[in-house]
N, C-alpha and C positions, 0 to 999 in steps of 0.2 A: 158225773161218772168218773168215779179215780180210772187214771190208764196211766201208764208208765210211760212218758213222755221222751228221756231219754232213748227208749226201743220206739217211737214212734217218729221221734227225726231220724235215728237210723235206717229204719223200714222206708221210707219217701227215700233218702241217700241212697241206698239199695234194689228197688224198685225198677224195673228197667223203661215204666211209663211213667210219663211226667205226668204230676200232681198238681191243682191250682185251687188257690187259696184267696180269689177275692174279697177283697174289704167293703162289705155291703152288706147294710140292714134298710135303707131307704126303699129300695125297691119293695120289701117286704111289705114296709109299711104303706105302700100306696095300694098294694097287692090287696091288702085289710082294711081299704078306707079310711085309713087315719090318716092326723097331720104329722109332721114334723115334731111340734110344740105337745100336742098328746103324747107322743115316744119318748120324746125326752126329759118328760113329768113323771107318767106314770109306768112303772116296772113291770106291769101285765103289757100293758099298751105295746113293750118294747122288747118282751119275751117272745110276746106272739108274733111277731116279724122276722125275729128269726128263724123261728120255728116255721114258719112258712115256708122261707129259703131253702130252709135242713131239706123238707119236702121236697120242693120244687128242683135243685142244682144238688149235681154230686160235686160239691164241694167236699176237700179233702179235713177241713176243720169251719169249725163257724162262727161266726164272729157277731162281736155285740159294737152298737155304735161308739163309732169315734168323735167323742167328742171334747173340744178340749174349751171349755165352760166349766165343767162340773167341778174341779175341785178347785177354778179360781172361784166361784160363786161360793163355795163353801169356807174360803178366806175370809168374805166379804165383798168381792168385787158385783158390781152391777151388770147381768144380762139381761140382752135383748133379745124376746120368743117370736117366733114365727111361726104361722104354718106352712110356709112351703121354703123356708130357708134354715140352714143350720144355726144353731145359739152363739152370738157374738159378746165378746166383754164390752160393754158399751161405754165403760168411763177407766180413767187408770186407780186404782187404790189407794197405792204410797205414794204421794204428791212431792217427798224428800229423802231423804238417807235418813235423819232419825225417824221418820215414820216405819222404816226395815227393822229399826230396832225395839220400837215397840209392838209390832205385828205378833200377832199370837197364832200358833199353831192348832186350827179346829178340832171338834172331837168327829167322828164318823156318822153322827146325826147331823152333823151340819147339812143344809140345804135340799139337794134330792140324790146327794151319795144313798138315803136307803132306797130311793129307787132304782137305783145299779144296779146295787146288792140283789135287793129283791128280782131282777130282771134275771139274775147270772145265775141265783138261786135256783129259779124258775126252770132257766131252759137245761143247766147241768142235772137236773133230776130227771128230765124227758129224755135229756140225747144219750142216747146208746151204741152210734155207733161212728162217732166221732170227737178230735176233742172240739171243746168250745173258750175261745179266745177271748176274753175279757178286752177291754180299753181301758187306758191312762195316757193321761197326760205324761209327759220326760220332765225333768226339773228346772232345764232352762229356759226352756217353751211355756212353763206356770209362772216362774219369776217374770219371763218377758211378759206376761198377760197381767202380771199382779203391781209391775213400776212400771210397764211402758216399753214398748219392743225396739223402738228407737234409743230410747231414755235408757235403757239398759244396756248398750253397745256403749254407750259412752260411761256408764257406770263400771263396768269392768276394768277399766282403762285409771278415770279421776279415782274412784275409791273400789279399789280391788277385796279391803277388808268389808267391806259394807254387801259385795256383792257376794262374797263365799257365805256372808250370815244369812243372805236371805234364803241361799240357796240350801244350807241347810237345815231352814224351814220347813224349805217347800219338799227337799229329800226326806224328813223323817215326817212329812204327811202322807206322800205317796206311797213309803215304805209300807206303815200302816195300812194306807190304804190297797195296797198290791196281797198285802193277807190277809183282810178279811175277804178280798177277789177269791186267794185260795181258799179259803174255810168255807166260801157257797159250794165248793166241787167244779170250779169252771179250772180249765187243764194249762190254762197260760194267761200271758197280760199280752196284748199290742200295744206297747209305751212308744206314743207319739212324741217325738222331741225334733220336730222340723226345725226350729229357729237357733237350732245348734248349727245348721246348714250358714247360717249366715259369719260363724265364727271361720280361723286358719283354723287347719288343723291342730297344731299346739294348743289352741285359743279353745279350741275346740274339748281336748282330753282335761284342760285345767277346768273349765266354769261346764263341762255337761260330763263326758266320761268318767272321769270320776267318782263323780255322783251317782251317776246309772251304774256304776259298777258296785256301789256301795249296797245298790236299792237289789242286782241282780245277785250278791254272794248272799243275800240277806232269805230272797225268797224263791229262788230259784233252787229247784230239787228234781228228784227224780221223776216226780208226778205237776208238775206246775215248771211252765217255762217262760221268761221273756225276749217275745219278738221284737227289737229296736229298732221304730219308723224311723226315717229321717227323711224326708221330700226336698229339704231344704239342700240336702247334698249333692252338688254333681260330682262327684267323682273324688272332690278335696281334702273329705276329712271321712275317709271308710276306713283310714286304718286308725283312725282316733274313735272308731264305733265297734269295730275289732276288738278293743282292749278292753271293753266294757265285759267281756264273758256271755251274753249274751246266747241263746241258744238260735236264734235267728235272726238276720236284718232283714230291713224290709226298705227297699227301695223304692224314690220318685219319677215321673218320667226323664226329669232333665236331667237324668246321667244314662252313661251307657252301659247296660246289665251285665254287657262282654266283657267290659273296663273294671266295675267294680267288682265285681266277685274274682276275682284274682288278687283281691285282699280279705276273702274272707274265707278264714278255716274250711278246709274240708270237709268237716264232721258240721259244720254249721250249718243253716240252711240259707237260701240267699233268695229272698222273695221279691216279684215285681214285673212289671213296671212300666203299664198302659195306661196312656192319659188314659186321666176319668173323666176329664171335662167335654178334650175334641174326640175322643175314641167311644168311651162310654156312653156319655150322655149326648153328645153332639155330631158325632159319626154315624154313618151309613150299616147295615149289617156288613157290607162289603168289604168295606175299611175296616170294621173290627176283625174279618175273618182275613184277609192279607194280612195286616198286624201281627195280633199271633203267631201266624205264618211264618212269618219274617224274624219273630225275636224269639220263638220255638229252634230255628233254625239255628239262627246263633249261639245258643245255648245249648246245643246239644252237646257239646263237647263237656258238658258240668254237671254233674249226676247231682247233686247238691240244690239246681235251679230249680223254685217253685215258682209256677205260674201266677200269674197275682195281678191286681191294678194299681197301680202309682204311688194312691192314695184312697180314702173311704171316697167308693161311688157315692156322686152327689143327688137329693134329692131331684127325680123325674126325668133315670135314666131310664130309655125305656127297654124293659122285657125283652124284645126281641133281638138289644146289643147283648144283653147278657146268655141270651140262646145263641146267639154267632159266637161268639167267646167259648164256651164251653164243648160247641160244635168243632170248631178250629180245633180246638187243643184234642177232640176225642179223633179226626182224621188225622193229627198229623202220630198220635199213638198208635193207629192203626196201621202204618207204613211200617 
């Protein structure tokens, strides 16, 4: 559904109840007896999960999984399926520096990018009355998964020219890839780029902001927005995530939401930031509904603040965290 996504971060900014925006299609998918490994095949499989969600949680926009396999597999990297865990890179690709420079940049049939497509397809033709949030991967977080997450912190360092080539590789496949996201009708991208958390901040705006700022002037408009994960961040490089343009970030639990959003624009939106692991999937209803509580509170002071979780809920959070979440945030609106 086209909506005007600009007037729709202003309307949340504006807003005098807070809005929450959890990152979660897992639940859905257990909701519908599937696996893991069926969702993240098949484009029906992982449409109807979140359609489900749409259903079930007044969530403010909706989200399709996060996953960040899809576009290294469509590189050539090897993943590992599961059905009750997320898709891992299971081997590294580029084994050296000249293998960066012979790496070829895929076309959009690669791998199961048309099952995305077809997913985001799917649920922006059904939703009506919200946007729907696409996933990607960030460009440093696909280079770490494409030579190696370790191997590539020392690549930036010994060969700095080896490491801008790969990167933009991996920035003019993502780019592509972020617009054929808009041409299905889904209203944004959530561009995961955690392993930029592990750079300085300097370190941080040269080998990832940049890049994300290239991919954000490129598809970013008045009807399509990008939200900028980074989990990997505690607090040290939010103003190197700033400069990206970015129409929202989207925070981990290991920062503080009080801290960072005081680097980020007013007009932007600043999402987050409940473990998914001990809160969502491992926590008590009780503990999730203090929670909230507590980081509700804090945030009042920030019209800007959306409610949110860390990171993508993990598969076989159960239900009844997601109903104390949603219950919290709708008492503490009602005060």
């Amino acid at each position: 559904m086209k909506m005007n996504m600009k007037q729709w971060v202003a309307d949340v900014i504006r807003q005098k109840e807070v809005t929450a925006v959890p990152v979660m299609t897992h639940p859905g998918i257990e909701m519908n007896n599937h696996t893991v490994r069926e969702a993240v095949s098949d484009g029906r499989v992982h449409y109807e999960a979140v359609m489900t969600l749409v259903k079930k949680y007044p969530s403010a926009a909706a989200c399709t999984i996060m996953d960040l396999t899809t576009e290294a597999e469509a590189f050539g990297a090897e993943i590992t399926f599961s059905d009750i865990a997320v898709p891992a890179v299971s081997s590294r690709l580029l084994p050296d520096v000249d293998s960066i420079y012979r790496l070829q940049v895929p076309s959009l049939s690669a791998a199961r990018i048309p099952q995305y497509l077809k997913a985001n397809l799917l649920a922006a033709r059904e939703l009506n009355d919200r946007p729907l949030l696409a996933g990607c991967i960030g460009p440093f977080s696909l280079a770490g998964r494409l030579y190696d997450m370790s191997e590539i912190m020392v690549l930036i360092y010994e060969h700095p020219d080896a490491a801008h080539t790969l990167l933009e590789k991996c920035t003019e496949f993502i780019e592509k890839y972020c617009l054929a996201l808009r041409e299905t009708g889904a209203n944004g991208v959530m561009m995961a780029e955690p392993a930029a958390g592990l750079m300085s901040n300097d370190d941080c705006k040269e080998f990832s902001s940049k890049y994300v700022k290239r991919i954000v002037d490129r598809v970013q408009n008045e009807n399509f927005i990008v939200v900028l994960h980074n989990c990997g961040n505690t607090g040290h490089c939010t103003e190197a995530m700033a400069v990206t343009g970015a129409a929202a970030f989207h925070f981990g639990n290991k920062c503080k939401m009080e801290e960072v959003i005081k680097d980020v624009p007013p007009t932007a939106l600043a999402m987050g930031n409940i473990d998914p692991v001990s809160v969502f999937k491992d926590g008590s209803t009780e503990l999730m509904r203090q929670t909230v509580a507590d980081l509700l509170e804090k945030m009042r002071p920030y019209p800007n603040f959306v409610l949110s979780s860390g990171c993508d809920t993990p598969p076989h959070t159960p239900s009844a965290n997601v109903d104390a979440f949603f219950e919290a945030l709708q008492a503490f609106n009602k005060k």
